[in-house]
C-alpha positions in Angstrom: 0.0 0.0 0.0 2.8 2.5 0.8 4.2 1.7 -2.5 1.1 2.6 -4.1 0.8 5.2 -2.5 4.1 7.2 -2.9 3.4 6.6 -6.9 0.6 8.3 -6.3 2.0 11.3 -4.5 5.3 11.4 -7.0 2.3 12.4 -9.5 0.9 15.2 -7.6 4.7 16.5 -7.1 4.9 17.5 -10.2 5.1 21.7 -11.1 3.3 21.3 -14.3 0.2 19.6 -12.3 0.4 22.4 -10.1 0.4 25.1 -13.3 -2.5 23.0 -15.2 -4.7 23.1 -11.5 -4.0 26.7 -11.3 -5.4 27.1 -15.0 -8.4 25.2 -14.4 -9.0 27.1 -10.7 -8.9 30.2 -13.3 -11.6 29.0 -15.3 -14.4 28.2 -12.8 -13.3 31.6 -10.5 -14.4 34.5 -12.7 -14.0 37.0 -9.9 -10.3 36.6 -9.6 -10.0 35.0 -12.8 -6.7 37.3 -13.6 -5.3 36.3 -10.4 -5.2 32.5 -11.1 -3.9 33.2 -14.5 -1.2 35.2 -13.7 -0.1 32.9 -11.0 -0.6 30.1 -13.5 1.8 32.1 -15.7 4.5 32.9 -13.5 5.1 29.5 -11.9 5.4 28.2 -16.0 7.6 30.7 -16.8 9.7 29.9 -13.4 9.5 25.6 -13.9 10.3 26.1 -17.8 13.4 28.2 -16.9 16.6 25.6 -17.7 18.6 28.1 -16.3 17.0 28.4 -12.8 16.7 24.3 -12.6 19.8 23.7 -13.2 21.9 25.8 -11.1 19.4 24.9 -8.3 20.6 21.0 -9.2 24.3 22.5 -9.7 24.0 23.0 -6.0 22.5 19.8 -5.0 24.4 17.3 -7.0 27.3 15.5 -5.4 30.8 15.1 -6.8 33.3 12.6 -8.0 35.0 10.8 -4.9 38.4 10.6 -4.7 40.0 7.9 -7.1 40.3 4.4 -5.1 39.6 0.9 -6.0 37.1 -0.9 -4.6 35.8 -4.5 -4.3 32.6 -4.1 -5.6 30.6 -1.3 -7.2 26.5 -1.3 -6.5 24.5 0.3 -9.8 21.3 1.2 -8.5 18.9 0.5 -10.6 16.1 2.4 -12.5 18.3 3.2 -15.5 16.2 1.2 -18.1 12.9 -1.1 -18.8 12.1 -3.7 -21.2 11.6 -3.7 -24.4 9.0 -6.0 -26.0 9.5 -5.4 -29.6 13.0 -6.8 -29.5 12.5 -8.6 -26.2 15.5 -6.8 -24.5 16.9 -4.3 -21.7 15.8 -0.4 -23.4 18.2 2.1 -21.5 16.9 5.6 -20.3 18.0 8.7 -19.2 20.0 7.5 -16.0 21.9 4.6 -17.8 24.7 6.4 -17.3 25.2 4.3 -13.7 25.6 1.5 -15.3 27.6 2.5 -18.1 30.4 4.2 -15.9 30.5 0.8 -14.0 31.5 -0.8 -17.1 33.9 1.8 -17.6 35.2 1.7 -13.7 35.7 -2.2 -13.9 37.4 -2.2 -17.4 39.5 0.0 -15.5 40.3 -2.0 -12.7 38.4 0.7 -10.5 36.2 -2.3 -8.9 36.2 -5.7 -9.2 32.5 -7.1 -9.2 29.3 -4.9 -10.0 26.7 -5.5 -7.9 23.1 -4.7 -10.1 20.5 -3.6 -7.3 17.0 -3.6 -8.8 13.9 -5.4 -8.7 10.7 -4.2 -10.6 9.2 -1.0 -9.7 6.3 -1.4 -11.6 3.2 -1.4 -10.2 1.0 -4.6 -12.3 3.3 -6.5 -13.8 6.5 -7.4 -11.6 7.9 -10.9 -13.1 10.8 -9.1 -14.9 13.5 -7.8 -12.8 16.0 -4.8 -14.0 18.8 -6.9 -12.7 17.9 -9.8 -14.4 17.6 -7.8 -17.7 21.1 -5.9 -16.8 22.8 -9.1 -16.6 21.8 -10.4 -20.2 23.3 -7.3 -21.5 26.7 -7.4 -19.5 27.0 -10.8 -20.7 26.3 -10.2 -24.2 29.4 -7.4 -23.8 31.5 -9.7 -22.4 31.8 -9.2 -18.2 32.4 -12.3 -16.8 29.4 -14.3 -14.4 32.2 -14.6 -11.7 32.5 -10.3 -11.8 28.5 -9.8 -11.1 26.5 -10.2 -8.1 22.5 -9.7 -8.4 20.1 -8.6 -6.3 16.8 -8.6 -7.5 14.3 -7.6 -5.0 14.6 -4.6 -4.4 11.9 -1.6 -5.1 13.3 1.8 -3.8 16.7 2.6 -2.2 16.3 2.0 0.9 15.3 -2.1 -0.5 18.6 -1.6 -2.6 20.9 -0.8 0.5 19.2 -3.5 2.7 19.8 -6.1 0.0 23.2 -4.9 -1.6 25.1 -4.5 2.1 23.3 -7.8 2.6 24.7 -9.8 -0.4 28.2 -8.2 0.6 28.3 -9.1 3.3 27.0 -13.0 2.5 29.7 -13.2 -0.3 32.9 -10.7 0.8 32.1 -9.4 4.0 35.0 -7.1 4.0 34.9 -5.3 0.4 35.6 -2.0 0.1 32.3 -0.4 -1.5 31.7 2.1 -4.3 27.8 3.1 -5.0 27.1 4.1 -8.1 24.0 6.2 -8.9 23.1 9.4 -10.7 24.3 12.4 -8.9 21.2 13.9 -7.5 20.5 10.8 -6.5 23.7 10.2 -4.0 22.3 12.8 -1.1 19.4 10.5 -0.4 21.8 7.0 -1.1 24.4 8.0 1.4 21.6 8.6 3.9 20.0 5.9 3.7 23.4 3.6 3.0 25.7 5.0 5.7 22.8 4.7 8.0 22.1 0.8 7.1 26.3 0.0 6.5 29.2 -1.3 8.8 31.6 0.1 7.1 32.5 3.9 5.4 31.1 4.0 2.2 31.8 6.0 -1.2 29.4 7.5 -3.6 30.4 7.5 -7.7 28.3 10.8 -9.0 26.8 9.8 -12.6 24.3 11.3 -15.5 24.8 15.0 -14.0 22.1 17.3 -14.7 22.9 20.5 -14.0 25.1 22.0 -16.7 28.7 23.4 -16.3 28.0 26.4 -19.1 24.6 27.5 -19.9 23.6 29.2 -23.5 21.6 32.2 -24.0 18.1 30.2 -24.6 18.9 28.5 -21.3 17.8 31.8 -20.0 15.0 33.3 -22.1 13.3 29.9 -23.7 10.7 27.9 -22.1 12.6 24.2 -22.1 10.1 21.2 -21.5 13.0 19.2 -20.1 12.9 21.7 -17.0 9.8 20.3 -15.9 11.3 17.1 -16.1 14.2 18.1 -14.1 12.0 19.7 -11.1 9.9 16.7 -11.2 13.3 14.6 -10.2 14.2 17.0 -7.9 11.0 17.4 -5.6 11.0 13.9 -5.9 14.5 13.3 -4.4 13.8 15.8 -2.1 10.5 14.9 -0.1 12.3 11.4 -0.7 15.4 13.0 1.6 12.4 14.4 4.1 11.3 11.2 4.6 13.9 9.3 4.8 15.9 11.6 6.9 12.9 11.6 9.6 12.8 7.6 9.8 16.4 7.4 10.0 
């Protein structure tokens, strides 16, 4: 049920349901009609601002750890879906995390990559991220004996729980890297230093905020920005929460 429920609430955090409720307040209040759709106005031209949304992330995302290696690296998941035209793992907009994990163990950065992700979908739950993740790494060439799966897991707090778990089943003493996008890491080093025995460090990936802005960052309406607040607010009441049960 609390599952359910925070799908629903992620819904309702979203600045362009608040601009479209403003509109439709507008249209049934004749008497302060203007003030509704001026208000409505304002807060588009404020969450369509690339500019404003991304030096607000600038500020919020973390950044690159100190180079170490490390026995395992955890990907958290939520970086792709399924594909049923071709039957395959579809990569989205945070597959970054697990694309610099191939990169960090090609390196020699860490030694075993640890996919952390169930299904976080809310009817049909038979396929698993992790289990989709690890047809792909094997189709590029990572060896079984260089992956550990977990495949429960629904949210972050489920992906520290299991992950530190698993570790700490098959090499109870590894030194850990968790890999996640990088406005993502505030609320994973919350929750993981809180559930982990040992320090922890946190690989920043698929940055959003820019490091240069262009002149239409500042004077054109961008869709994408309402995308971005949408990530933030969620990762922020996420934070709340957290940080209270914690």
């Amino acid at each position: 049920m609390i599952f359910i429920l925070s799908k629903i609430l992620i819904f309702f955090l979203r600045p362009i349901v608040w601009v479209l409720i403003v509109f439709i307040i507008a249209f049934f209040f004749k008497k302060r009609r203007k003030h509704f759709l001026l208000t409505g106005i304002l807060l588009f031209i404020f969450f369509s601002n690339s500019f404003i949304v991304g030096k607000v992330t600038n500020m919020y995302e973390a950044s690159y750890p100190k180079a170490q290696h490390y026995d395992v690296g955890i990907v958290l998941g939520g970086y792709s879906s399924y594909n049923k035209r071709t039957n395959q793992i579809a990569f989205g907009s945070s597959s970054d995390r697990l694309f610099q994990a191939i990169r960090l163990f090609k390196e020699g950065a860490i030694k075993k990559i640890l996919l952390s992700s169930g299904s976080a979908n809310l009817i049909d739950t038979t396929i698993k991220e992790a289990d989709l993740t690890l047809g792909f790494l094997r189709q590029i060439g990572i060896p079984d004996s260089a992956i550990l799966v977990e495949r429960l897991s629904r949210n972050t707090i489920e992906n520290a729980k299991n992950s530190l778990a698993l570790i700490q089943k098959e090499e109870p003493n590894a030194k850990i890297l968790v890999i996640t996008s990088a406005w993502h890491i505030p609320r994973s080093r919350l929750i993981f230093d809180k559930i982990s025995k040992s320090k922890l460090d946190y690989y920043p990936t698929n940055f959003v905020g820019k490091t240069e802005y262009e002149l239409y960052d500042f004077i054109l309406p961008e869709a994408g920005a309402f995308l971005n607040w949408d990530m933030l607010l969620k990762e922020w009441v996420g934070y709340m929460v957290d940080y209270i049960r914690s």
